[in-house]
Structure formats: structure tokens, C-alpha cells
C-alpha positions in Angstrom: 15.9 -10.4 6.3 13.5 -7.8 4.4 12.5 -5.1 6.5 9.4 -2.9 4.9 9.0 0.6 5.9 5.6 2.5 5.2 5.1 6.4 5.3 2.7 9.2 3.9 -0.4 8.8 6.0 -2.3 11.6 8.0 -5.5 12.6 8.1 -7.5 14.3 5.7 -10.6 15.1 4.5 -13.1 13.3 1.8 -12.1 13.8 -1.5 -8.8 14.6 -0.5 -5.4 12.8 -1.8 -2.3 10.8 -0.2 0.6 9.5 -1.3 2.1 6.7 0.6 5.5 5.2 0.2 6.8 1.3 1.1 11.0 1.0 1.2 12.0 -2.2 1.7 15.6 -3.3 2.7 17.2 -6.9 2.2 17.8 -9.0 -0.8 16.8 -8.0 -3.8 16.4 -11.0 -5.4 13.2 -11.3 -3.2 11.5 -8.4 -4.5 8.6 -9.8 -7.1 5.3 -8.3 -7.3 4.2 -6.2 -4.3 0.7 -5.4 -2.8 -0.4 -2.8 -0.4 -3.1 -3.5 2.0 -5.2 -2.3 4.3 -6.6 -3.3 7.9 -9.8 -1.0 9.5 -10.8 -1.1 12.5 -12.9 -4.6 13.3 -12.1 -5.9 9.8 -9.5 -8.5 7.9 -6.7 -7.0 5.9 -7.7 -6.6 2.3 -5.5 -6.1 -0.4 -5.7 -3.1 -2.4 -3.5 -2.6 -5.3 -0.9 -5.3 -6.9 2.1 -4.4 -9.1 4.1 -7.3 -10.2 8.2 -6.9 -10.9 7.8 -5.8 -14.1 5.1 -3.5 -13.6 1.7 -4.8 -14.2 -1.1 -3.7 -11.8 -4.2 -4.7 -10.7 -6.7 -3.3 -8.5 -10.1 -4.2 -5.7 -12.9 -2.7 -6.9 -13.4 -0.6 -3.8 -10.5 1.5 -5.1 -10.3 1.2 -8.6 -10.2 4.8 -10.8 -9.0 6.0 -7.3 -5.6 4.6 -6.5 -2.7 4.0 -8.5 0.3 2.2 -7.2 3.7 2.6 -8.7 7.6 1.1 -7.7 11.2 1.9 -8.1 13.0 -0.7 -8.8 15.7 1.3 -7.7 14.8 2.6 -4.7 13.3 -0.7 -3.8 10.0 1.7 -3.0 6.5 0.9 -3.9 3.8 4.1 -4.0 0.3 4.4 -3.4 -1.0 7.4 -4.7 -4.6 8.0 -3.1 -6.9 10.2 -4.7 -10.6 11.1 -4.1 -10.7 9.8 -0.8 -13.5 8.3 1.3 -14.1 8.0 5.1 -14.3 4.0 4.5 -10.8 4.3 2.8 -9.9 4.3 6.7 -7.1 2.1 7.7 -3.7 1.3 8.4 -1.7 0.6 5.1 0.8 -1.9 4.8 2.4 -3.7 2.1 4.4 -6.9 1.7 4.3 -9.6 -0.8 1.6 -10.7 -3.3 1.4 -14.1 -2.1 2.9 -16.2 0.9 5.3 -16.2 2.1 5.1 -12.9 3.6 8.0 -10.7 4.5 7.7 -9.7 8.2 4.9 -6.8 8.5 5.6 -3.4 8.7 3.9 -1.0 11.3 2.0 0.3 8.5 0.7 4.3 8.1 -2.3 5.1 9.3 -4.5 7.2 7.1 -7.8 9.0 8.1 -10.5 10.6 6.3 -13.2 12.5 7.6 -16.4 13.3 6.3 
């Protein structure tokens, strides 16, 4: 059973930067490529930022130039490093697989940005 874990949101302001972190726990085997996404209030959960197992990466426009997401392979984390933030980059993160199936969801972090 994987079990993901997401940390490193808060609030800040516009044009500010987080960093957010994904462990996940289980079998490694099942760690391929891995997405964070994103859920605001009212809206579907979008996928942001896509790194594959062997560290390709691939972007949504929305947040391209802004966001870079990273993994160790190790540490069976995947980072989102969030820079010149918007207010409409308001949501709560997740991440999880590229594709279905899904591993269970996380809680996700929330992150905030104010104007």
C-alpha cells in the first residue's frame, strides 16, 4: 500500500516562492513517473508538473518558467519548487501517479497567495 505525504504549503504573498515536498512510502517498484496537482476552490484537479522515473519533466502552461519539480529516488520524495507566485496559483497540492491507476490521495498542502 503506497501512502503519499505532502508538506511545504503556507501562505504567502504574490511573487513570493514555496517549496513543497511529496514522500511516499510502499513498494518501490511502483514508483514511475509522478505528477503534482492542484485542486482550487470550485474547480477540477489539474495537473501541474510531470517527472517521469528517470527524470524527464514536463509542465501546464499556467506554470511553466515558474515551477520546477524535482525527485529523489532515494528518499522516494518528489519537490515542487514554486517561484513567482500568483493569487490564482491558489490550491491544495497533491501528487500521485501520472496516469491511472492512482495511489490512494494524500491530504494535500494547502498553499495561499495573496495579492
Amino acid at each position: 500500500q503506497v501512502q503519499l505525504v505532502e508538506s511545504g504549503g503556507g501562505l504567502v504573498q504574490a511573487g513570493g516562492s514555496l517549496s513543497l515536498s511529496c514522500v511516499a512510502s510502499g513498494r518501490r517498484s511502483d514508483f514511475n513517473g509522478m505528477s503534482w496537482y492542484r485542486q482550487a476552490p470550485g474547480k477540477q484537479r489539474e495537473s501541474v508538473a510531470t517527472i517521469t522515473a528517470f527524470g524527464s519533466t514536463r509542465y501546464a502552461d499556467s506554470v511553466k518558467g515558474r515551477f520546477t519539480i524535482s525527485r529523489d529516488n532515494v528518499k522516494d520524495t518528489v519537490y515542487l519548487q514554486m517561484d513567482s507566485l500568483k493569487p490564482e496559483d491558489t490550491a491544495v497540492y497533491y501528487c500521485n501517479a501520472v496516469v491511472p491507476p492512482f495511489f490512494t490521495w494524500g491530504q494535500g498542502t494547502q498553499v495561499t497567495v495573496s495579492s
